[in-house]
C-alpha positions in Angstrom: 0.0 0.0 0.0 1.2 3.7 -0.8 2.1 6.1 2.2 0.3 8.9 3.1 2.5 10.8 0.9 2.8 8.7 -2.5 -1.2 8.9 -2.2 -1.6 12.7 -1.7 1.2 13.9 -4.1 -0.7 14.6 -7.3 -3.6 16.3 -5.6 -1.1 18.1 -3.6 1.1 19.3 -6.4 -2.6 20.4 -8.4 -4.0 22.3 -5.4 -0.5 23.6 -4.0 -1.6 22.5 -0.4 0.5 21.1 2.2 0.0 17.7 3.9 -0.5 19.2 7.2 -3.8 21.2 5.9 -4.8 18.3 4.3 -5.1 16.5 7.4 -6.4 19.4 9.0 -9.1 18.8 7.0 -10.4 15.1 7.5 -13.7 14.9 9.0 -14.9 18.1 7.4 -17.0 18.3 4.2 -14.4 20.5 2.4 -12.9 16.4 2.6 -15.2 15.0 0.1 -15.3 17.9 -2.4 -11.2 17.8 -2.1 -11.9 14.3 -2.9 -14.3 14.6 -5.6 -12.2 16.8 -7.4 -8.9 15.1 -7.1 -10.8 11.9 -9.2 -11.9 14.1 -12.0 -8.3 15.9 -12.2 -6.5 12.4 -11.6 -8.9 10.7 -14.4 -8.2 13.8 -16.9 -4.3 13.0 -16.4 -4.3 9.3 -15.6 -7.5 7.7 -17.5 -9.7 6.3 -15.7 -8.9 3.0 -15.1 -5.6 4.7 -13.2 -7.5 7.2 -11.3 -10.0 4.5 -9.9 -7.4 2.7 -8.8 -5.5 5.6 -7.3 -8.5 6.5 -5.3 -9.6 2.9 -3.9 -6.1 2.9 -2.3 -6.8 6.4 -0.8 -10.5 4.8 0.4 -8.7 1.5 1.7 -6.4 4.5 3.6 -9.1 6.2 5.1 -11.1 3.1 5.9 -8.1 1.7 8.1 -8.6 4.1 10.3 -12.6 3.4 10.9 -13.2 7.1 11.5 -16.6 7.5 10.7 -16.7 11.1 10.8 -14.0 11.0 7.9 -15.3 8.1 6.1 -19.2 9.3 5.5 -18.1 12.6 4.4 -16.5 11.5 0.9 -19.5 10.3 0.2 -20.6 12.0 -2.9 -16.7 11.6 -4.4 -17.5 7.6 -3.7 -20.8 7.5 -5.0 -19.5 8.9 -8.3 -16.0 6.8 -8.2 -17.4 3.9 -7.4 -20.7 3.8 -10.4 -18.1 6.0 -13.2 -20.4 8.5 -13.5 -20.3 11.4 -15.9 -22.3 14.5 -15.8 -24.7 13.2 -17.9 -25.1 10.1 -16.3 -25.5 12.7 -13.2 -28.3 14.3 -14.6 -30.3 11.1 -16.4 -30.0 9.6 -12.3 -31.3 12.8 -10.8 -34.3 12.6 -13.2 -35.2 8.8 -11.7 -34.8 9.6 -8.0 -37.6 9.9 -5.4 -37.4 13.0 -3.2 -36.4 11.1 -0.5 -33.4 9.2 -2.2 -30.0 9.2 -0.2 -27.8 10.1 -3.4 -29.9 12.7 -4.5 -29.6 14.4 -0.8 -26.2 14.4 -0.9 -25.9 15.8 -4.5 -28.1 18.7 -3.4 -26.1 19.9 0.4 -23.2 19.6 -2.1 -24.4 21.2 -5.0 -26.8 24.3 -2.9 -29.9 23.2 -5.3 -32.6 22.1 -3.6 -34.3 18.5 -4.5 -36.8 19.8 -7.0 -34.2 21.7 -8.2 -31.9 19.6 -9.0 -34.3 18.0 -11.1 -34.7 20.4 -13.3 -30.9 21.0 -14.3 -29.8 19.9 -17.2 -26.7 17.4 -17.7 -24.3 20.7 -19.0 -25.3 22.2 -15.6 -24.3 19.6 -13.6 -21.2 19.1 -15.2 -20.7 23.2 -14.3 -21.9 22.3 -11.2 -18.7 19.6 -10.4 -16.2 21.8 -11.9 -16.8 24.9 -10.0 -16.3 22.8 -6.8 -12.1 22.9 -7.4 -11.7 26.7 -7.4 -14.3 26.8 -4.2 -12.1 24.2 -2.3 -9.0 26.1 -3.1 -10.7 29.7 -1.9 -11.5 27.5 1.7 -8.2 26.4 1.6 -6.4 29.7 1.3 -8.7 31.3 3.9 -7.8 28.1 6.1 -4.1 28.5 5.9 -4.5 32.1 6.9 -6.7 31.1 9.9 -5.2 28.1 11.3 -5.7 29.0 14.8 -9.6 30.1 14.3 -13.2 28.5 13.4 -13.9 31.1 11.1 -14.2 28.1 8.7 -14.4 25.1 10.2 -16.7 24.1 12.6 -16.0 21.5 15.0 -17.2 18.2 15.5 -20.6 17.4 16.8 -22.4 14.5 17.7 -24.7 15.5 14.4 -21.7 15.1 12.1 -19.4 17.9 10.4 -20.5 21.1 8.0 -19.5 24.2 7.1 -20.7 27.8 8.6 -22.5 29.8 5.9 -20.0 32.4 4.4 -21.0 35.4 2.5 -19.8 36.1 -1.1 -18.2 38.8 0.3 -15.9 36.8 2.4 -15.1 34.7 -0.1 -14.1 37.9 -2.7 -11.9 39.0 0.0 -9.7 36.1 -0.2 -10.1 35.4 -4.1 -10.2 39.2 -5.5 -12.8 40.5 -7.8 -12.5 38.7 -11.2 -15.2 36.8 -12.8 -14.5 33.8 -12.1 -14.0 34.7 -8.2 -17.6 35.9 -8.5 -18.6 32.8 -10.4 -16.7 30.7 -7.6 -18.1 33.1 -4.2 -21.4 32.5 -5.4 -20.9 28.7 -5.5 -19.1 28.6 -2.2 -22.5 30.5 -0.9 -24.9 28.2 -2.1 -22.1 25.3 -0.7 -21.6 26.2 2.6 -25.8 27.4 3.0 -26.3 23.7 2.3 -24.2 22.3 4.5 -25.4 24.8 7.3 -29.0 23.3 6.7 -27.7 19.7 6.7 -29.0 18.9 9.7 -32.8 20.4 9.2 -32.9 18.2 5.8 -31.5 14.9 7.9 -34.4 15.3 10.2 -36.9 16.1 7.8 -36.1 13.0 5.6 -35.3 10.8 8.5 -31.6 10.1 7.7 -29.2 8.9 9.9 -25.7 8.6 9.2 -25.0 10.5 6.0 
């Protein structure tokens, strides 16, 4: 099995973080969408067969340390992994699922769409949807590594699970600068972190445990 390190490196070098805040991280949310987006970069630049591969040995990692709080929270970058979805794939699924579906629960406190919502995106949306989730974990991450001795970001662990406070697009523009794309990406963040906030509410409204 690889170290710590061999498994890392690549998503390191892409996202120019540090091992440290890496680990910082586990048990968070900001985990699976760090997750979700290594696969997609790793299967652009590997192939797919390699980048499955590359993440089972980061899941077998992760899974040797039975932390739940870790382990339920890549989720959605497992999910996709593990059935080889593409976008369109993504969107075809959403159109089949009941409201109460598990996947379609965790697409939406990813995404910031609501269940009905969702529904109504169409697969090119979607696919905007997963790509604008690597510039929003690299905004968290740069606030992070100026913060490391604050919960401005994080909050801590609770015995209803992990999630992210609710940050305003103007927090986020402070730490990405006003461009277009740092408006594109604040916006997302929003709609990211609002979902996670609400996490909770939807778990008890839907009667789901665990997730």
């Amino acid at each position: 099995m690889l170290t710590i390190s061999e498994i890392f490196q690549p998503t390191v070098s892409y996202f120019g973080l540090h091992d440290s805040i890496i680990w910082q991280m586990r048990g968070s949310d900001v985990f699976g969408i760090h997750l979700f987006a290594f696969y997609h970069r790793a299967e652009i630049t590997l192939g797919t067969f390699n980048a499955r591969q590359l993440v089972t040995q980061i899941k077998q990692h992760i899974e040797m340390y039975h932390q739940d709080g870790l382990i339920r929270h890549y989720h959605l970058a497992q999910f996709t992994i593990e059935r080889s979805l593409s976008a369109e794939d993504i969107h075809l699924y959403l159109q089949n699922l009941q409201p109460n579906d598990r996947e379609l629960l965790r697409f939406t406190l990813y995404s910031g769409y609501g269940i009905d919502e969702a529904k109504q995106l169409t697969w090119v949306q979607v696919n905007d949807i997963w790509h604008s989730l690597s510039p929003i974990l690299q905004t968290l991450v740069n606030k992070q590594m100026r913060n490391t001795q604050s919960e401005l970001l994080f909050s801590t662990a609770t015995t209803q699970g992990y999630r992210l406070p609710a940050l305003s697009a103007t927090d986020v523009l402070s730490a990405t600068g006003n461009s277009h794309q740092s408006l594109v990406a604040s916006f997302n963040l929003h709609l990211v972190a609002q979902a996670a906030c609400q996490a909770d509410t939807i778990r008890l409204q839907l009667g789901i445990k665990g997730i």
